[in-house]
Each structure stands twice: as structure tokens, then as C-alpha cells.
N, C-alpha and C positions, 0 to 999 in steps of 0.2 A: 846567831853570831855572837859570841863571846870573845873580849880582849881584857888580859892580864892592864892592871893602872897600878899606878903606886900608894893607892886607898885600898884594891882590891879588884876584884872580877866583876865589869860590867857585861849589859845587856845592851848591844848595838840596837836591837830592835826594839827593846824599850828603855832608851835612854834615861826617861824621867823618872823613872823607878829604880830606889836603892842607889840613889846617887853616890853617896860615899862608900859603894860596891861590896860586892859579896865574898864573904872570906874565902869562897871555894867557885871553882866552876862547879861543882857537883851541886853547892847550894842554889848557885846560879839558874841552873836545867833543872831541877827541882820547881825553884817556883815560875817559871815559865812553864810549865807542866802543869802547876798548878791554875797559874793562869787561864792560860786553852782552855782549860777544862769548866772555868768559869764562862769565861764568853761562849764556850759550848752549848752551858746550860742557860745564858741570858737566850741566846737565838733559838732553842729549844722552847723555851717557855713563856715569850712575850707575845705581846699580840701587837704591838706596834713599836717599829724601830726607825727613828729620828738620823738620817746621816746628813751631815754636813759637809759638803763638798770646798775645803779652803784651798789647795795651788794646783798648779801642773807641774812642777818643779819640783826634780826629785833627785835620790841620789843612790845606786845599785851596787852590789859585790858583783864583778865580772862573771867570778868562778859559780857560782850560787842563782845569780838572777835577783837576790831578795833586796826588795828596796827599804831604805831607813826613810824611817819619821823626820829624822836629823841628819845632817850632813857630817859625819864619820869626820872625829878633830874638831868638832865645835863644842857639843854638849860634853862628851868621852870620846876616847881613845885619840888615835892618830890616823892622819890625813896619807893616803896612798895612792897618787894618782896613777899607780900599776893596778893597785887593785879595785877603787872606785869610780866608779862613770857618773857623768852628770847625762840626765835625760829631763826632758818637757814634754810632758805626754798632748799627742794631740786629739780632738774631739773621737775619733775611730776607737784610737785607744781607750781610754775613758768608757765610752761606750760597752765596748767589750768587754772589759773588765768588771764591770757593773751590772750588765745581762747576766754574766758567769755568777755571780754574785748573787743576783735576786732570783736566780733559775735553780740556783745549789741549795739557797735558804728554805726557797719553795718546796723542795724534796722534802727536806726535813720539818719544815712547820708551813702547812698551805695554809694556816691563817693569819700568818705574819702580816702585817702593812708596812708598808713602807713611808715614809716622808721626805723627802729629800730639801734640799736648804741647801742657798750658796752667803758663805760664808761673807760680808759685807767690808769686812777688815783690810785693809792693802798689804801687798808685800811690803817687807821691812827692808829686803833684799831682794836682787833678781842673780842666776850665773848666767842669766842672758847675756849679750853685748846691747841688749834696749835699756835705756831709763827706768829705773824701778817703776814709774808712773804707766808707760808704757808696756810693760811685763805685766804690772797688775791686770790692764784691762785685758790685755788680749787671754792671762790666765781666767780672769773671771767671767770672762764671755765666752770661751771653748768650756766652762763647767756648766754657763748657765744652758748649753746646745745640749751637755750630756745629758742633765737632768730635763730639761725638757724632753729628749726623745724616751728617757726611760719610761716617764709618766703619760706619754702619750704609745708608748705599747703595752705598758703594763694595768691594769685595770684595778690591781692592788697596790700600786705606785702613787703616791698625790707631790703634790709641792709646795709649800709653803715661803713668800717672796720675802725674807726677813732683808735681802740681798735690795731686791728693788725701792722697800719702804727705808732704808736707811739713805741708799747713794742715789734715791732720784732726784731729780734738779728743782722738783715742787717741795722737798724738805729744807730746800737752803743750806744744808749741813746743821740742821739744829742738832741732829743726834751723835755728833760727834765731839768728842773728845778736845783738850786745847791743841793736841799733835795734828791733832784732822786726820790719824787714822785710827785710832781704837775708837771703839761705841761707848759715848757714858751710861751710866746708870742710869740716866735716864731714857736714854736713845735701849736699851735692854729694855727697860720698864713696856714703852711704848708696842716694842715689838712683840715682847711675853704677851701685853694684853690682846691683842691682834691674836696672836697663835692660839688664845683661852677663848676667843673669840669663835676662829674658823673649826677649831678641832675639836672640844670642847665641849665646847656650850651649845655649836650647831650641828643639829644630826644632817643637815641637809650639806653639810661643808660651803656654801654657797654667799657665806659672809666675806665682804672684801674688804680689806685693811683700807682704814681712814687716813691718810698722811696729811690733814690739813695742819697749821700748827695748835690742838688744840689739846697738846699731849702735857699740860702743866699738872693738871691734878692728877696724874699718874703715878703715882710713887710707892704703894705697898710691895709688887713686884720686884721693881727694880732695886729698895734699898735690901731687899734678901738676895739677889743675883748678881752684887755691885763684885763679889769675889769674881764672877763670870766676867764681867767686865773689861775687869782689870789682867784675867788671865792672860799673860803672854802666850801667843803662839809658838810651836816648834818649828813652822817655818822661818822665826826668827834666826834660827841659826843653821839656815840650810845654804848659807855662803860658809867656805872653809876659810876665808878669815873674819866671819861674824862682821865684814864691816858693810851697811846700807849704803848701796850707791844707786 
């Protein structure tokens, strides 16, 4: 999906790239061609692929089906509630979409592994009519059912709790942020080592993440991923008036 701006020709479907837009749609489809064809060759040629599962809340072209990253009118372009639908996918859906996924990759690379991770971050916003508090959870609980069932049908599937070591109620909220919803640098640091830990270091994968608070001398990690950090999410602007309620 391509829309004409007054910078130039974006990409609906990847917003965050070429923000101040492409002089042509021709350049545009161009490198989204190009694109594909890189992530073609990542899923072609890895041997383990890391997915992070962060909302249920999404936002569709009617005519197409194809959903955005971003809520169309927030990052680029304009908002068209003729042409774009709000949807919240529920655990079935999810599901589905993610067998189709690990069944298609299969085809083409059966040694691929998978890792799956729920993202620990809260919405910023919800287009629910719930409490952004209350959207979060029940988002991040229909993600953490999906990836649990994928990793318990699939045998090339694992999970990694980056999701439970950060928002369990025995961390206190040490790993977060002054907002109390982004992970600091440190709460990354903590988590990286955990992950260097089970996937890593253990052939046996059977090492279980520490959440006592004894995460102070952690730091080489986290001051290299502090950019990770501090990244904002795209679901930041998947309300069409960017505003958190």
C-alpha cells in the first residue's frame, strides 16, 4: 500500500522506513521488492529466528485485507474510516496465523528454530473501549496462550519468558523504567543475560532465569542494547489520534 504525502510517496506497510518519502511510487515498489527479497533470504538462510509477540490490536485495508504496523494517519498518510478497520485479534486467530507461518518457513528451511518472546512493554494506547491497563493485559495474555500453544505443538518451537522476568510481582518493577512502562537498560541487561544463559551457553536449554534482585552487576549487555531500550514501539501510534488513554 502506497500514499501520495506532501514530502513524497510512503509505504503504509512500512512506515518507519524513508520517512520523509520516496520521490516516485516506482522507487517506492522498488525497494519494497527489494526488501522481500532480503527477508526471503534471512528465512532461507538462518538457523534460528527470535519473534516477538508485542499487541493484538491492529489496523486493516478493507479492500486488500493487509494489516499495518501503524495505524494509517498516525506515522503517514490519512486516516479513512471507509477504508480502514480496527480489529483485535483473538488467541484462535493468533494461533492460525503463526501455524501458517511456522508450517510455510518449514517448507522452505526445516532447520529453522523458532524462539518466540512476549514483548513485556504495556500499550501506550488501546482502540478498545477498556483502560489502556486493562487492554494491555488481556493483549498480553491472548499472546502469551498463542506462543505457549505453538511451543507445545511444535518441537522446533521454544519460548523464552523475557515477558514473565520483567512484569512478575517477585521483581518489584525493578526493571522498569521512571514511566513504569518501557524496560531500562538495565531491566534489557538482566534479561539479555538470562537469554545468553538458556540459549547460548546451554545446550541442554534447561537453565531457568533468576529474577531474585541480584541483577546490579549486570551491565556490559545492557549499556550496548540501552538504544533497544529506549526504542519506541509502533504500537505507539496505532490510536488515529496518537492520544494514550
Amino acid at each position: 500500500m502506497s500514499v501520495e504525502t506532501p514530502t513524497g510517496w510512503a509505504d503504509l506497510l512500512r512506515p518507519g522506513i524513508q520517512t520523509e518519502g520516496f520521490d516516485s511510487e516506482h522507487d517506492l515498489i522498488c525497494d519494497r521488492v527489494y526488501h522481500y527479497e532480503c527477508v526471503k533470504q534471512l528465512f532461507l538462510s538462518s538457523d534460528c529466528f527470535i519473534f516477538t509477540l508485542g499487541l493484538t490490536e491492529a489496523w486493516y485495508d478493507n479492500a486488500s485485507g493487509l494489516v499495518f504496523p501503524a495505524c494509517p494517519g498516525t506515522r503517514i498518510g490519512t486516516f479513512d474510516p471507509e477504508l480502514y478497520k480496527f480489529v483485535n485479534f483473538d488467541a484462535f486467530e493468533i494461533i492460525e496465523d503463526l501455524t501458517w507461518c511456522v508450517n510455510f518457513i518449514k517448507d522452505i528451511n526445516p532447520e529453522l528454530k523458532w524462539i518466540f518472546t512476549v514483548s513485556p512493554v504495556a500499550l501506550a494506547a488501546t482502540a478498545t473501549d477498556n483502560n489502556v491497563q486493562v487492554a494491555t493485559m488481556s493483549s498480553k495474555s491472548t499472546l502469551r496462550v498463542a506462543a505457549d500453544y505453538l511451543c507445545k505443538k511444535f518441537v522446533h518451537c521454544d519460548y523464552f519468558p523475557s515477558f514473565e522476568i520483567v512484569s512478575s510481582t517477585a521483581t518489584f518493577g525493578q526493571f522498569l523504567d521512571g514511566d513504569l512502562r518501557n524496560i531500562s537498560s538495565r531491566g534489557v541487561n538482566f534479561v539479555m543475560q538470562n537469554f545468553k544463559k538458556s540459549f547460548v551457553e546451554s545446550e541442554t536449554h534447561s537453565t531457568q532465569p533468576d529474577v531474585v534482585a541480584d541483577a546490579a552487576p549486570v551491565r556490559s549487555l545492557g549499556d550496548q542494547l540501552k538504544s533497544f531500550a529506549n526504542a519506541e514501539c509502533d504500537e505507539m501510534f496505532n490510536d488515529p489520534n496518537s492520544t494514550p488513554h
